[in-house]
C-alpha positions as CSV (number, residue, x, y, z in Angstrom):
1,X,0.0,0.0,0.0
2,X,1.7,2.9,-1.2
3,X,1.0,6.6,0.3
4,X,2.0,10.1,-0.8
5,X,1.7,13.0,2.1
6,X,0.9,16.6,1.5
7,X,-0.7,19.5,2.9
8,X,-3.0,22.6,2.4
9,X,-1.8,26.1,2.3
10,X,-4.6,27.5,4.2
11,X,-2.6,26.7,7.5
12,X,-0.3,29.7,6.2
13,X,-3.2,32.2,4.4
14,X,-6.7,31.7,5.2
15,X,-9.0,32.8,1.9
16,X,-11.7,33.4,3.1
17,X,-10.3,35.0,6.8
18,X,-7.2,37.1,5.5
19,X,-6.8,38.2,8.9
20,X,-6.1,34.5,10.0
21,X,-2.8,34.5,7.5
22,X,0.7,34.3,8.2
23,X,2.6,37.3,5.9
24,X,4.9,34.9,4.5
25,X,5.7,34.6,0.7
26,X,4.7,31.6,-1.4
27,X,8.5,30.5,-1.6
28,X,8.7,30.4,2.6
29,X,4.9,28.5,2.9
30,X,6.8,25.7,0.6
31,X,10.2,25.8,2.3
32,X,8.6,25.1,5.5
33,X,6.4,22.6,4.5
34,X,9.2,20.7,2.4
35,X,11.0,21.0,6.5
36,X,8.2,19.5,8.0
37,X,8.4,16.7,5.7
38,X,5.4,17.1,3.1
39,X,6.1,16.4,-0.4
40,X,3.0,17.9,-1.9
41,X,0.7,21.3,-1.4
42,X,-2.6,22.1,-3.0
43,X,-3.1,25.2,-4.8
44,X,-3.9,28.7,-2.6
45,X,-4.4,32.5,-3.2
46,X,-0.7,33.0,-3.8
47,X,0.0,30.2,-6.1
48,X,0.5,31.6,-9.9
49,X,-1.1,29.8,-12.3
50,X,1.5,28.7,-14.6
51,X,3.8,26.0,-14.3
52,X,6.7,28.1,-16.1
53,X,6.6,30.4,-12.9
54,X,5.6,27.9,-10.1
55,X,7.1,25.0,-11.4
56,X,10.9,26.5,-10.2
57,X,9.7,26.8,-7.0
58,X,8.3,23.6,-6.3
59,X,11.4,22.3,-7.5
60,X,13.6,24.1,-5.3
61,X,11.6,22.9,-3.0
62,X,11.5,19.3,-4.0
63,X,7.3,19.6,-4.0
64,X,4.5,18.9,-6.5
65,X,0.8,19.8,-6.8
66,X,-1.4,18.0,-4.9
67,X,-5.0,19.3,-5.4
68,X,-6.2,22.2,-4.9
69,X,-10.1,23.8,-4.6
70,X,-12.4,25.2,-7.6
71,X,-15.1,27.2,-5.9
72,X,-18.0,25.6,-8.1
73,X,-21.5,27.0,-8.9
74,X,-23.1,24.1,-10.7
75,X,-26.7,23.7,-8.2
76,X,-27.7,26.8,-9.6
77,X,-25.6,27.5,-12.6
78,X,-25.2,26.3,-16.2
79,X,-22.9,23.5,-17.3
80,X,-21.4,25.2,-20.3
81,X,-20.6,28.4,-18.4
82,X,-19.2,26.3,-15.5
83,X,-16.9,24.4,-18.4
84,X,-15.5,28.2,-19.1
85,X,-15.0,29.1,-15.3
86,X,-12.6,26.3,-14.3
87,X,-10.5,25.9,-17.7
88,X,-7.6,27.8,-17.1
89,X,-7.1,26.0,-13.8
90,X,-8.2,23.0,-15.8
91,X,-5.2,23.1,-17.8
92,X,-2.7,24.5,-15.2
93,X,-3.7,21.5,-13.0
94,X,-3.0,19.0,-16.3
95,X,0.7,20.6,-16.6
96,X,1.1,20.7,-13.0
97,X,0.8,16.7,-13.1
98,X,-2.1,17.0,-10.3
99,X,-3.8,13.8,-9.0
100,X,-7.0,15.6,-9.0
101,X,-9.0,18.9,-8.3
102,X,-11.2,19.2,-5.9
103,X,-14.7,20.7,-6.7
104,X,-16.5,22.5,-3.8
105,X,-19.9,23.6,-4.5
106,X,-20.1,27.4,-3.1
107,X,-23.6,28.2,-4.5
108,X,-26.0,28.8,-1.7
109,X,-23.5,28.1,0.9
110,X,-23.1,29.9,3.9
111,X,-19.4,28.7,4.2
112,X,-17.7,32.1,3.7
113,X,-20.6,34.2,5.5
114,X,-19.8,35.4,8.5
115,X,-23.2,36.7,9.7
116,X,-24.8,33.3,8.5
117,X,-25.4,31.0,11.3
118,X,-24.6,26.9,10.9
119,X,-28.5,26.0,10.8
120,X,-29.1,28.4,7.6
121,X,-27.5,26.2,5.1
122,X,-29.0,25.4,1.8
123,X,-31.1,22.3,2.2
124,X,-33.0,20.8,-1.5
125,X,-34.9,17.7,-1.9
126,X,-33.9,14.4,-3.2
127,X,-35.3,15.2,-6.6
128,X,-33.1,18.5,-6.3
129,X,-30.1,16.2,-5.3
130,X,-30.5,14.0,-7.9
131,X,-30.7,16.5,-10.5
132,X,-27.6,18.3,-9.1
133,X,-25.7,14.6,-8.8
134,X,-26.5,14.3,-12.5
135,X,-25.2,18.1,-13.5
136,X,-22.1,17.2,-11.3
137,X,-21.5,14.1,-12.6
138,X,-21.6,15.4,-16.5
139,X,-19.4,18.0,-15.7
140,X,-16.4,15.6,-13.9
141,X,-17.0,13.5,-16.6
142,X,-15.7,16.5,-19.0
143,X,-13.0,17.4,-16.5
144,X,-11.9,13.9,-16.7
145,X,-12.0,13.4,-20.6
146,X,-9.7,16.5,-20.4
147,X,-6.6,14.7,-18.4
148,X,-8.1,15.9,-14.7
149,X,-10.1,13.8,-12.5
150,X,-12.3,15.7,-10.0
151,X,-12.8,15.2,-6.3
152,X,-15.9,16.3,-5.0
153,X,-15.3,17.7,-1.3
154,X,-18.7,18.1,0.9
155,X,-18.6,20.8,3.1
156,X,-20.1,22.7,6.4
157,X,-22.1,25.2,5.1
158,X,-23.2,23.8,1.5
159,X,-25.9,21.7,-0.1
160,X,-23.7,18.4,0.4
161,X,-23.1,18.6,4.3
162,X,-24.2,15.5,6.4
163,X,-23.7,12.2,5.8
164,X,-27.3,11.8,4.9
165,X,-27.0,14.1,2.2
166,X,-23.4,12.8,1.3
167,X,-25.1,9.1,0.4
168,X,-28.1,11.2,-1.4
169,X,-25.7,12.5,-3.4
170,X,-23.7,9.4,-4.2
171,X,-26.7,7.8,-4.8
172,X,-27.5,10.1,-7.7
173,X,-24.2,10.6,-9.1
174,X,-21.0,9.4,-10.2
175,X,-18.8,11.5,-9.0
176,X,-15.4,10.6,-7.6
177,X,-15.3,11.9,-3.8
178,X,-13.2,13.2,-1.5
179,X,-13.5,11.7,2.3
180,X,-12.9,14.9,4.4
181,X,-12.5,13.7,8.4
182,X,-12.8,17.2,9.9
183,X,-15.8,18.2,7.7
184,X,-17.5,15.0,8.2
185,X,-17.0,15.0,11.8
186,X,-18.0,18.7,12.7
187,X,-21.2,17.1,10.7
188,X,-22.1,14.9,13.2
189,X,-21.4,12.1,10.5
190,X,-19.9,8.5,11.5
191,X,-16.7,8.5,9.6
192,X,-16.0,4.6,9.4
193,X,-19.8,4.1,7.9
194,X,-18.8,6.9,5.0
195,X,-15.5,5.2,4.4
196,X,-17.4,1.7,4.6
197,X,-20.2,3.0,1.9
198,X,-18.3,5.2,0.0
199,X,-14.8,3.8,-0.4
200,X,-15.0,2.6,-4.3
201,X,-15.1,6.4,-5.0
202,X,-12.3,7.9,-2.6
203,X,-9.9,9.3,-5.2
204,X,-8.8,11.9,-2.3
205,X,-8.3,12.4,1.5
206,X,-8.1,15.7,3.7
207,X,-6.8,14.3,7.1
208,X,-8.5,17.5,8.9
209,X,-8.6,17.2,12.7
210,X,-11.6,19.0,15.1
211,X,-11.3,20.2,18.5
212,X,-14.4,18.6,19.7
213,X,-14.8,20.7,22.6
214,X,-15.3,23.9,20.3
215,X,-17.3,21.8,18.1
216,X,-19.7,20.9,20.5
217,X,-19.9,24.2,22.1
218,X,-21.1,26.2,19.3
219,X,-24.6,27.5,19.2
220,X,-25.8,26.3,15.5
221,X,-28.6,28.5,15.4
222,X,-26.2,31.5,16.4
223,X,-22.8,30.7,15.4
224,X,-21.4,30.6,11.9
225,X,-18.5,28.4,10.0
226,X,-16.1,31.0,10.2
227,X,-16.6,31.8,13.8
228,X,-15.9,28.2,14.5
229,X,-12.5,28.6,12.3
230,X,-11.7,31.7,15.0
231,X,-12.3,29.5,17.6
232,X,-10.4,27.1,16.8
233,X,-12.8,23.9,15.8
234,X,-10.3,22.9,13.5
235,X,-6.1,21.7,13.7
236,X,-3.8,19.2,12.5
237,X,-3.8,15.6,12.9
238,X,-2.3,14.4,16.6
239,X,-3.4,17.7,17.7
240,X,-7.4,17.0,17.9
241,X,-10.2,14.9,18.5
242,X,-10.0,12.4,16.1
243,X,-8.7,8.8,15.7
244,X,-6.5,8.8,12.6
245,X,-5.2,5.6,13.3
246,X,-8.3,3.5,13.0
247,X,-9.3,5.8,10.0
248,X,-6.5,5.9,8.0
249,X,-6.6,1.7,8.6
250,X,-10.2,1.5,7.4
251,X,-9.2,3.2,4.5
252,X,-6.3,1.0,4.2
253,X,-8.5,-2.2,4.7
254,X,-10.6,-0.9,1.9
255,X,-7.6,-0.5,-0.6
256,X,-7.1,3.3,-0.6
257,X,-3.9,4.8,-2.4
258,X,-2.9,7.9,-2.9
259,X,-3.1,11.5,-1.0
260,X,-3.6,12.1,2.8
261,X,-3.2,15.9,2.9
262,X,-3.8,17.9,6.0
263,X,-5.7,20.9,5.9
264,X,-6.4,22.5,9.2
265,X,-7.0,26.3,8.9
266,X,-6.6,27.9,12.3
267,X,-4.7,31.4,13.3
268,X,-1.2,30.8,12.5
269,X,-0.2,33.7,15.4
270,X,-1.6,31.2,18.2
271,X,-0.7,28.1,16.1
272,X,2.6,28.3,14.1
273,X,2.8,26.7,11.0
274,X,5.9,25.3,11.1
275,X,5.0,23.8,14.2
276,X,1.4,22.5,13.3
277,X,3.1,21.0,10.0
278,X,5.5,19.1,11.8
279,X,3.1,17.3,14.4
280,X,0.6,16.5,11.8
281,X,3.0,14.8,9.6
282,X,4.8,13.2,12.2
283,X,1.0,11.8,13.6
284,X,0.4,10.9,9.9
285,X,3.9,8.7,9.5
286,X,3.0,6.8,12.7
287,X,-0.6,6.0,12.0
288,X,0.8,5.6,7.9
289,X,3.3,2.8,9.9
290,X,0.5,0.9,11.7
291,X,-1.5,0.9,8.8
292,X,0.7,-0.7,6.4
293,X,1.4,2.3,4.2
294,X,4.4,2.6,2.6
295,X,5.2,6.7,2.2
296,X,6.7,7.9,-0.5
């Protein structure tokens, strides 16, 4: 079982919080995370676009492309227009050699509103689901007859948020997913049962950690996603909640290969990067170890 270990750089610069961002340059986010071990990032804010500018960088660094997010609009929008939205970063992904990209739906969510409380998220039918699983599923279908598979990523905040609307979506698509721990969790979802139903179509993993404590103290009807980030609801593996060990061996069990990348976005002032990077990947090598993983 072979294993490849990166990370995300919202642990450095926070999109949709710039005031949770470290003021450190794209070249210094990669040094340190080459330090701390990783050999991949996903895309951010301060990546360019081009390969003939980033791809000197990652070298120096000895890193590659791991992922990275496309803020998708297809529950309300067209197909065709969404086609014209992502192609650039379509094509930079298919020179960038990336396993996938990840697709996160962003119309109706309240994921980036800070005045939104956690109980106003968009909520459709099953017959709304299953037309959006079948618009989702055309449109990774085209991504993937291009050269780039997509990973759909549910969410806190959007349409595809609990694990009862992660299976309705499954169930009406055929979309390749990406099994988010952290997201799932703060969901109230049970994390073996999504990796038991759901493992055929894990093409990508987001080893997020929660702080269950600030998890379970927010008021739902009150508080929004982005005060939980403030709070702290989410870190790095070995820092939180959650018990990557029998996770990452489910996953194993079930034949997973390929990325475990941690994303944990959290104030870097009161939780250094560096620092964060380090204990997540040194959690991630020990529960890789027990799992049978080999690292690459």
């Amino acid at each position: 079982m072979k294993a490849r270990l990166g990370i995300a750089p919202i642990a450095w610069w926070n999109d949709d919080l710039e005031e949770l961002s470290d003021d450190v340059s794209l070249d210094e986010c990669l040094r340190q995370a080459s330090v701390a071990g990783f050999t991949g990032m996903e895309t951010g804010r301060r990546f360019p676009m081009d390969m003939k500018e980033l791809g000197p960088v990652l070298a120096r660094h000895g890193m590659s492309v791991c992922g990275g997010w496309f803020s998708g609009l297809l529950l309300d929008g067209d197909l065709e227009a969404e086609k014209d939205r992502i192609s650039q970063q379509l094509a930079f992904f298919v020179a960038a050699q990336a396993p996938c990209l990840v697709y996160g739906e962003t119309a109706r969510s309240i994921q980036g509103v800070r005045s939104a409380p956690l109980r106003s998220k968009p909520v459709i039918s099953e017959t709304e689901m299953a037309a959006y699983g079948r618009k989702v599923s055309d449109f990774a279908d085209w991504c993937a007859a291009q050269g780039m598979p997509l990973s759909y990523h549910h969410h806190m905040g959007a349409v595809v948020e609990t694990e009862t609307e992660l299976d309705l979506f499954m169930k009406h698509s055929s979309v390749p997913l990406l099994f988010d721990a952290g997201h799932m969790a703060y969901a109230g979802g049970d994390l073996l049962r999504v990796i038991d139903n759901h493992h055929a179509r894990i093409n990508h993993v987001h080893t997020k950690d929660i702080r269950r404590a600030v998890v379970d103290g927010l008021d739902r009807s009150r508080d929004s996603f982005l005060d939980s980030v403030i709070r702290g609801a989410f870190t790095v593996p070995g820092d939180g909640s959650l018990d990557f060990q029998t996770l990452v061996k489910a996953l194993a069990a079930k034949g997973y290969e390929g990325w475990f990348v941690v994303e944990a976005e959290q104030d870097p002032h009161l939780n250094p990067p560096l620092e964060m990077a380090r204990k997540g990947h040194r959690e991630l090598l020990r529960v890789m170890a027990a799992a049978g993983y080999q690292v690459a």
